[in-house]
PDB file with one MODEL, atoms N, CA, C and O in Angstrom:
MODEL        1
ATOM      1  N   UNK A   1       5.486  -8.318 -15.911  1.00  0.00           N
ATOM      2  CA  UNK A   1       4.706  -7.123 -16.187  1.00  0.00           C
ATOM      3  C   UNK A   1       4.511  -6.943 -17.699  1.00  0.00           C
ATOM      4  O   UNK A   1       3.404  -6.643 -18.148  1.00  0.00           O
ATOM      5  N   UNK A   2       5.766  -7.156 -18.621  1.00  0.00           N
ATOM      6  CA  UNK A   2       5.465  -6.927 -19.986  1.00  0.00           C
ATOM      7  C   UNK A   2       3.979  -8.032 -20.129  1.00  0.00           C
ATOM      8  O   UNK A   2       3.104  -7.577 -20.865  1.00  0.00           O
ATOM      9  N   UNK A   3       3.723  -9.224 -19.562  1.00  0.00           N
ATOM     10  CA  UNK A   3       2.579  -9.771 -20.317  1.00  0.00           C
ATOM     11  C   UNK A   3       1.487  -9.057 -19.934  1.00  0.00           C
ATOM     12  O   UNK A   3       0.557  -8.824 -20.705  1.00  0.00           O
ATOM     13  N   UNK A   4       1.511  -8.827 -19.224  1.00  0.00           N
ATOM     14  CA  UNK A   4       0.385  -8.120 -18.113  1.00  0.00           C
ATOM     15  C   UNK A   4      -0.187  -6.786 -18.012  1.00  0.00           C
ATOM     16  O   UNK A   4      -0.638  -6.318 -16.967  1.00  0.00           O
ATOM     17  N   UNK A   5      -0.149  -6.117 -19.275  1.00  0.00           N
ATOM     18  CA  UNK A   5      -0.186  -4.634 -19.394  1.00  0.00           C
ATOM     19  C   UNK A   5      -1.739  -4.142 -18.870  1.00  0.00           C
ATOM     20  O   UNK A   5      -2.070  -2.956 -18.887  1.00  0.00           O
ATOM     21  N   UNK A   6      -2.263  -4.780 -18.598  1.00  0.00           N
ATOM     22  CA  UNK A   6      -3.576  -4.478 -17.403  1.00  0.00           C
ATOM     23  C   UNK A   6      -3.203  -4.079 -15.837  1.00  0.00           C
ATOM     24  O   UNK A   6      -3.973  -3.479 -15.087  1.00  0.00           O
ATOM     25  N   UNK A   7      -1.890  -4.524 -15.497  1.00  0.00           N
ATOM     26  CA  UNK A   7      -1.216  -4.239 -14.057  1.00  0.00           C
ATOM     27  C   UNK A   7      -0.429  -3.081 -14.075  1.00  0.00           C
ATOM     28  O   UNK A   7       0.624  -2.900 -14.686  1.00  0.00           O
ATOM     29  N   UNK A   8      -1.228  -2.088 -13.128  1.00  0.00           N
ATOM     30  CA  UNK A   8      -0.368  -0.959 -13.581  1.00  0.00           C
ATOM     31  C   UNK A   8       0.731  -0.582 -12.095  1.00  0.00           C
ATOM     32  O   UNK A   8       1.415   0.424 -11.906  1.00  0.00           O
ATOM     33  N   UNK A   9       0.570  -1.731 -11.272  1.00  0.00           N
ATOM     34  CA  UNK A   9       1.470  -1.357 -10.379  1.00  0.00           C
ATOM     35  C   UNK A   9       1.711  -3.386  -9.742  1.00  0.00           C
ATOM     36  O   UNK A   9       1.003  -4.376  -9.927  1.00  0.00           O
ATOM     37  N   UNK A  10       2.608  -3.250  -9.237  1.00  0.00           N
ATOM     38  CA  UNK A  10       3.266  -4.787  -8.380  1.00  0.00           C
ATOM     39  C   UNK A  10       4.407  -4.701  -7.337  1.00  0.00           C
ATOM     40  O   UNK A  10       5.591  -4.517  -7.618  1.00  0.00           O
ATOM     41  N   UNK A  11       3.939  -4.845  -6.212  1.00  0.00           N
ATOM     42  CA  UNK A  11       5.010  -4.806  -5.348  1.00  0.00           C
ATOM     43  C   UNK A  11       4.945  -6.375  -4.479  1.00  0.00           C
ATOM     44  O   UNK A  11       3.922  -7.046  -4.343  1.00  0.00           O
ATOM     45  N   UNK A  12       6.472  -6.770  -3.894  1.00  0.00           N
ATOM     46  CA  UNK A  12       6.270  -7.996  -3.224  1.00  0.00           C
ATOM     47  C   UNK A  12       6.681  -7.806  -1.880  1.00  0.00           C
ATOM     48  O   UNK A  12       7.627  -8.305  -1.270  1.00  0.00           O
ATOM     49  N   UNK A  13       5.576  -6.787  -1.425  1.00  0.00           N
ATOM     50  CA  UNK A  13       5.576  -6.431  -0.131  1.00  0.00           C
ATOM     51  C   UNK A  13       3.844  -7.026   0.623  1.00  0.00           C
ATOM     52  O   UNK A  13       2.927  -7.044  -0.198  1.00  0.00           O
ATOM     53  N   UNK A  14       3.588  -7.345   1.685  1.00  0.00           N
ATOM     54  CA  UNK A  14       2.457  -7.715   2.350  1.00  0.00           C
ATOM     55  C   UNK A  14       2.026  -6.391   2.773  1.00  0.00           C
ATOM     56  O   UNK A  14       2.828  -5.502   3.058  1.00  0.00           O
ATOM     57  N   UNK A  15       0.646  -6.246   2.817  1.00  0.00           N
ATOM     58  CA  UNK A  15      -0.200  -4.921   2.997  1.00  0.00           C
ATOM     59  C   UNK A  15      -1.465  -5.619   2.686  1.00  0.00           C
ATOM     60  O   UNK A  15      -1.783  -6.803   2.799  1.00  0.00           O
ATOM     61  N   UNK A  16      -2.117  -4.556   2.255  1.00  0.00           N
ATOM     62  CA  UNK A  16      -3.993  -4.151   1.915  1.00  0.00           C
ATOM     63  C   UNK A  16      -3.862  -3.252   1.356  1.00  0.00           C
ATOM     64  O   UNK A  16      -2.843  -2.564   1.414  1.00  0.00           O
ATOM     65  N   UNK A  17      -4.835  -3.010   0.674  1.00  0.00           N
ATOM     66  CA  UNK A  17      -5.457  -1.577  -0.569  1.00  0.00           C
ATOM     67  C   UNK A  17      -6.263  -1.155   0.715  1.00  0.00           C
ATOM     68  O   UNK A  17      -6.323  -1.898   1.695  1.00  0.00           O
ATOM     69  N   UNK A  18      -6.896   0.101   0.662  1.00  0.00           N
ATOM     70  CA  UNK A  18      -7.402   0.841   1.494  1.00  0.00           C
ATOM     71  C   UNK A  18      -7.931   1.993   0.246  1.00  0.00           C
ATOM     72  O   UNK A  18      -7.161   2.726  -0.375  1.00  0.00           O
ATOM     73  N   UNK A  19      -9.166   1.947   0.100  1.00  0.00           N
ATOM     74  CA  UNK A  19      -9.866   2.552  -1.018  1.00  0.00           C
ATOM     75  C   UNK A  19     -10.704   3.811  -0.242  1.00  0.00           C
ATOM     76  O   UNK A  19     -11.154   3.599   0.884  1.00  0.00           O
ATOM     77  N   UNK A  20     -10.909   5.260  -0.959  1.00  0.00           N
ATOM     78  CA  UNK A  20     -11.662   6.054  -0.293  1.00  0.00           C
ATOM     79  C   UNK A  20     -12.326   6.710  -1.779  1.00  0.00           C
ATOM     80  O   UNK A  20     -11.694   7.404  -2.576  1.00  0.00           O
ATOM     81  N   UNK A  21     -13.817   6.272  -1.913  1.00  0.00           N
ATOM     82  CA  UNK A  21     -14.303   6.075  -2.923  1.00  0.00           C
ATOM     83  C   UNK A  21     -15.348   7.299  -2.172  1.00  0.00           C
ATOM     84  O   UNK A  21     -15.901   7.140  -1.084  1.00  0.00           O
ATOM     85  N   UNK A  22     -15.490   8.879  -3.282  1.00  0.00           N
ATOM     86  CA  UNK A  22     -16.863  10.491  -2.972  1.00  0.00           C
ATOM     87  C   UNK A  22     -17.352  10.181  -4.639  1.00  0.00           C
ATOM     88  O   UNK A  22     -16.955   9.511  -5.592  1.00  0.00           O
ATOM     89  N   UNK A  23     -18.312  10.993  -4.359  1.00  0.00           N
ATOM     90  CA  UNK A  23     -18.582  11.165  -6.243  1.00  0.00           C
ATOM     91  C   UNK A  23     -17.882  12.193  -7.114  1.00  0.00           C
ATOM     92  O   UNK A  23     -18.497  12.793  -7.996  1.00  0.00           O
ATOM     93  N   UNK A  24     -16.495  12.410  -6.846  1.00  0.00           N
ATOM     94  CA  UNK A  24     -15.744  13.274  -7.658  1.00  0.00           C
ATOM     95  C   UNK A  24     -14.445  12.350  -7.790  1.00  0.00           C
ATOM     96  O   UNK A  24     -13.587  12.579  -8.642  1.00  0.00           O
ATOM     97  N   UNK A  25     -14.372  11.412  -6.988  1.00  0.00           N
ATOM     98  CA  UNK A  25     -12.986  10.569  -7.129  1.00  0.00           C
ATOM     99  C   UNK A  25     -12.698   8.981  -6.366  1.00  0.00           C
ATOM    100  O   UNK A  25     -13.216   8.768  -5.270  1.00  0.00           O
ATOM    101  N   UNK A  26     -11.995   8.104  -6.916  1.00  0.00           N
ATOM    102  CA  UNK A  26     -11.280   7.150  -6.262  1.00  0.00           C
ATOM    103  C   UNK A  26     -10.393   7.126  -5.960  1.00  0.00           C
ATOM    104  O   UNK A  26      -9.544   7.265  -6.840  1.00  0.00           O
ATOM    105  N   UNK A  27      -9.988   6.968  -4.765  1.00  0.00           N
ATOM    106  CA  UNK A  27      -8.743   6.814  -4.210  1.00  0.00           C
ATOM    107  C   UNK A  27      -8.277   5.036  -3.882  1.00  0.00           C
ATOM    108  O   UNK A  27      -8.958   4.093  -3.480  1.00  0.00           O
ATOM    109  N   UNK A  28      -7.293   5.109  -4.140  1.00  0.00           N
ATOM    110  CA  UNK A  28      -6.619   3.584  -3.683  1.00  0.00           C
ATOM    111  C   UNK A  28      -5.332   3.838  -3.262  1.00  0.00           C
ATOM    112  O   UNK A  28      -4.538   4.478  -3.950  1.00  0.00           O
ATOM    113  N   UNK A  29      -4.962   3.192  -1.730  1.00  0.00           N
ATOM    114  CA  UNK A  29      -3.586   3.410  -1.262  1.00  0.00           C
ATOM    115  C   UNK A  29      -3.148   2.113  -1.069  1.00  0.00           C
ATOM    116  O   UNK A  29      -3.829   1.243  -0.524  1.00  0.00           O
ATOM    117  N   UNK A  30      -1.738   1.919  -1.614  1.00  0.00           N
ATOM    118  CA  UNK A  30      -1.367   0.367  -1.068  1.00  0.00           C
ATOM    119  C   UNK A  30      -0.848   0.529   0.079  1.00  0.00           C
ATOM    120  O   UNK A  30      -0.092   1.500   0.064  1.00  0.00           O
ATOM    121  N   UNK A  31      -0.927  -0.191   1.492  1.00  0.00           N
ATOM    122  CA  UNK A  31      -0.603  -0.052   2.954  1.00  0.00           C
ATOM    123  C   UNK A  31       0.254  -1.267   2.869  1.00  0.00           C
ATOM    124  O   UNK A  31      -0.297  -2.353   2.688  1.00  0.00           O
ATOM    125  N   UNK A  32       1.834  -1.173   3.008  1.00  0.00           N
ATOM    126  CA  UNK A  32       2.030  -2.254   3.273  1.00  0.00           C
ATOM    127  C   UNK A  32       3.428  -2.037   4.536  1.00  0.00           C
ATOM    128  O   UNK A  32       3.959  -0.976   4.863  1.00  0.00           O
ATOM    129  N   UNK A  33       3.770  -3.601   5.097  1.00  0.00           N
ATOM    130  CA  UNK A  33       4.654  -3.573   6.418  1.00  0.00           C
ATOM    131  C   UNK A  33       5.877  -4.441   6.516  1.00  0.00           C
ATOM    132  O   UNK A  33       5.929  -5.536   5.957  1.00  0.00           O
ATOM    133  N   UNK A  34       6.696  -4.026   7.111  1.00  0.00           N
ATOM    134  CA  UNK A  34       7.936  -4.710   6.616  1.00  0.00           C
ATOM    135  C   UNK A  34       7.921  -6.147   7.254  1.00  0.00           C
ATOM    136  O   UNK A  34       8.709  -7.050   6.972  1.00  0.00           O
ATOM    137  N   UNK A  35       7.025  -6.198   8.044  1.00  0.00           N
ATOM    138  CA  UNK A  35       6.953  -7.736   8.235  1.00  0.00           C
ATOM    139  C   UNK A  35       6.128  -7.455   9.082  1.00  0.00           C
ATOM    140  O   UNK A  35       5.747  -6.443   9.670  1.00  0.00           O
ATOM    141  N   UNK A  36       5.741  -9.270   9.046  1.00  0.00           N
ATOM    142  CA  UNK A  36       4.053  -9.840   9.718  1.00  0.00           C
ATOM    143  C   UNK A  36       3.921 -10.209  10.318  1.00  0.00           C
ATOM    144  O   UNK A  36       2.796 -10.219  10.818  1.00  0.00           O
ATOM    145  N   UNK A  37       5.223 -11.033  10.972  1.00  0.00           N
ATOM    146  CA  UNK A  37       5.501 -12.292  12.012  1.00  0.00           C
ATOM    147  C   UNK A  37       4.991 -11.566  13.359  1.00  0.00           C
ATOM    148  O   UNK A  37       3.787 -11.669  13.592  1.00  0.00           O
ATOM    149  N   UNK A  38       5.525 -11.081  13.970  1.00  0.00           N
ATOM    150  CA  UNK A  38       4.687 -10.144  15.201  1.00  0.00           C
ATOM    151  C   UNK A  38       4.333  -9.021  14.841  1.00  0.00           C
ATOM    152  O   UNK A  38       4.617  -8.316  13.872  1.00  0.00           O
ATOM    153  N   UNK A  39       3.343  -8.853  16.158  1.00  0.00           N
ATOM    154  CA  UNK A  39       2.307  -7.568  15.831  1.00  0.00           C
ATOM    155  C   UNK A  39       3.239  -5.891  16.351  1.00  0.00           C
ATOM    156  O   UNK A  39       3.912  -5.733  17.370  1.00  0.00           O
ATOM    157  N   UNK A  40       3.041  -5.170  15.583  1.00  0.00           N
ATOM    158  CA  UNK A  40       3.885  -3.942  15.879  1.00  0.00           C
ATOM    159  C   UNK A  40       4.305  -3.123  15.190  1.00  0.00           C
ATOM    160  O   UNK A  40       4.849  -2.102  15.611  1.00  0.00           O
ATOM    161  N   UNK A  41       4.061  -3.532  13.439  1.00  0.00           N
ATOM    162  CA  UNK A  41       5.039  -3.610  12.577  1.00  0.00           C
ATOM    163  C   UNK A  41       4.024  -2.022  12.028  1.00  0.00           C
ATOM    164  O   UNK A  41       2.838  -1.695  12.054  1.00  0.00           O
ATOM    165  N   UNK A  42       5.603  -1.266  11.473  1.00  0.00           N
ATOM    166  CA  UNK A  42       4.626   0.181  11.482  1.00  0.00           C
ATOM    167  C   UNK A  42       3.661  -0.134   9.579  1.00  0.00           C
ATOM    168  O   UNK A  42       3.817  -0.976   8.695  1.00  0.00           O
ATOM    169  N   UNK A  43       2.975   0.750   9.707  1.00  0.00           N
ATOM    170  CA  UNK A  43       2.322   0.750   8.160  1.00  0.00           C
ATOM    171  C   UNK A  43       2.742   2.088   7.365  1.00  0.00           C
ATOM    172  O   UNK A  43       2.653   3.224   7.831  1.00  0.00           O
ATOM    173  N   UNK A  44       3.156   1.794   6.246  1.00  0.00           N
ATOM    174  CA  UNK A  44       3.388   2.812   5.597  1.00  0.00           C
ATOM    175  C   UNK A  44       2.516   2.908   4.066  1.00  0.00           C
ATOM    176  O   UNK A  44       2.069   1.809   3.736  1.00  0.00           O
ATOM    177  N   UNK A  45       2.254   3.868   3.241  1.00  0.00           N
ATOM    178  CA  UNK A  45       1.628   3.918   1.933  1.00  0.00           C
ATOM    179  C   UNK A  45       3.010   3.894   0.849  1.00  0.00           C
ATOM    180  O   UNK A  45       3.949   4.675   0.692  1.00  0.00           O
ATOM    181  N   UNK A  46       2.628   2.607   0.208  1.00  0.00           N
ATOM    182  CA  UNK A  46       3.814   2.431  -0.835  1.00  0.00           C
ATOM    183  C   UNK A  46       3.273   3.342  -1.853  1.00  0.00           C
ATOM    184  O   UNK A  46       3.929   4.346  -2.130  1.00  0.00           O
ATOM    185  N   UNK A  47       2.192   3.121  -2.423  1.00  0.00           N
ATOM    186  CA  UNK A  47       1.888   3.990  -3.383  1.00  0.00           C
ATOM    187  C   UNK A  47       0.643   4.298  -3.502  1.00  0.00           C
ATOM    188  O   UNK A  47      -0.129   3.493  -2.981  1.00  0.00           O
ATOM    189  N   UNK A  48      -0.054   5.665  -4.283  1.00  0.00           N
ATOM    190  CA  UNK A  48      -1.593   5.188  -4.336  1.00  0.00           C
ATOM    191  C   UNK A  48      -1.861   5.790  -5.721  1.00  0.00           C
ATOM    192  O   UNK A  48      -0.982   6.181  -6.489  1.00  0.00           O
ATOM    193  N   UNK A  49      -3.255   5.820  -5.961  1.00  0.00           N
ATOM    194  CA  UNK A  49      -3.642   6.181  -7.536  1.00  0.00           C
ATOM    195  C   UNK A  49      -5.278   6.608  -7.370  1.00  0.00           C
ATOM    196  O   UNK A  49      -6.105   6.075  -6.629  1.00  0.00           O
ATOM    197  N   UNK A  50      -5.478   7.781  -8.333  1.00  0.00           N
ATOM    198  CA  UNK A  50      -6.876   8.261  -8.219  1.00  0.00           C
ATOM    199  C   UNK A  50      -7.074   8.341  -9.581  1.00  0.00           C
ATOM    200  O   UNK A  50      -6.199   8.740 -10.350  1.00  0.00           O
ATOM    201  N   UNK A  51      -8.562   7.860 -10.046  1.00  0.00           N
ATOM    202  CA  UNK A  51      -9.575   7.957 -10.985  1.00  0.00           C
ATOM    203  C   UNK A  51     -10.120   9.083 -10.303  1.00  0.00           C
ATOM    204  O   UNK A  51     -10.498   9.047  -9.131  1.00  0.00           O
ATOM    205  N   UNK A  52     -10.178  10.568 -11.401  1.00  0.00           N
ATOM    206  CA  UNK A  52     -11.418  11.384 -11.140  1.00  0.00           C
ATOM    207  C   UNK A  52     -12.559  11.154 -11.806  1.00  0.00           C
ATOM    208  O   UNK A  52     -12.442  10.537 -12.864  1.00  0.00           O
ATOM    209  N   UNK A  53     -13.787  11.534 -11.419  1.00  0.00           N
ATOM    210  CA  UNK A  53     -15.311  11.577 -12.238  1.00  0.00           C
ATOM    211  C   UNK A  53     -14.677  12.419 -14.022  1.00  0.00           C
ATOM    212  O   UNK A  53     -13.953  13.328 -14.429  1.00  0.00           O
ATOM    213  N   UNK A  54     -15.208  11.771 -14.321  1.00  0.00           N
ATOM    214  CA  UNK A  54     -15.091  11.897 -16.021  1.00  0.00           C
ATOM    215  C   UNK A  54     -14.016  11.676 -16.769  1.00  0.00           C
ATOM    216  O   UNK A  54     -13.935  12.053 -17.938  1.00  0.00           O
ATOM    217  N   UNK A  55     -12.831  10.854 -15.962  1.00  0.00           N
ATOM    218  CA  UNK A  55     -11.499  11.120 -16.225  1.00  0.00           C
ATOM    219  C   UNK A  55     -10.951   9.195 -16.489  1.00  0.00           C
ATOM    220  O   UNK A  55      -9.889   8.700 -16.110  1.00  0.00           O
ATOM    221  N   UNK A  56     -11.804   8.667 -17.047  1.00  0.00           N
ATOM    222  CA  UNK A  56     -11.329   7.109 -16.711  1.00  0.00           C
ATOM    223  C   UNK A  56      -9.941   6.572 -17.298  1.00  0.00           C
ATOM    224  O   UNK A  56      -9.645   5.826 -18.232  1.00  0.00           O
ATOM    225  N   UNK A  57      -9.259   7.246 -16.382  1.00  0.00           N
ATOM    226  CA  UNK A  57      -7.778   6.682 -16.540  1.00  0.00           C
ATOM    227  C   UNK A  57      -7.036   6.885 -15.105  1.00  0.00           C
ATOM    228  O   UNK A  57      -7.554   7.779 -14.435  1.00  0.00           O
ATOM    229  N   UNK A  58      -5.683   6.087 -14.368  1.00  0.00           N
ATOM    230  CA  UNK A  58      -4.894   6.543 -13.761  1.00  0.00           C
ATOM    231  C   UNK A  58      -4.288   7.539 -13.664  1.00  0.00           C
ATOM    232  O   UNK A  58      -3.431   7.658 -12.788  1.00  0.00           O
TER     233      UNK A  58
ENDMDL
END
């Protein structure tokens, strides 16, 4: 992470981003599951982060 100061988050968990993009805001949630091997596995939001309109930062 210190090289990488463009990454403002890293987890080494398996998931998807799940984005919910209005014209006042971005949303991004990371969805991830404690495992993949069979199907069943619950989903939870590790973390998420919003850009508001005029606000370009985390």
């Amino acid at each position: 992470m210190a090289e990488n100061l463009h990454v403002k988050f890293y987890n080494n968990q398996r998931g998807y981003v799940r984005c919910h993009v209005t014209p006042d805001a971005w949303q991004t949630d990371y969805r991830v599951l404690p495992y993949v091997k069979e199907p069943g596995a619950p989903i939870s939001t590790r973390a998420y982060f919003v850009v508001e309109d005029g606000k370009p930062r985390i």
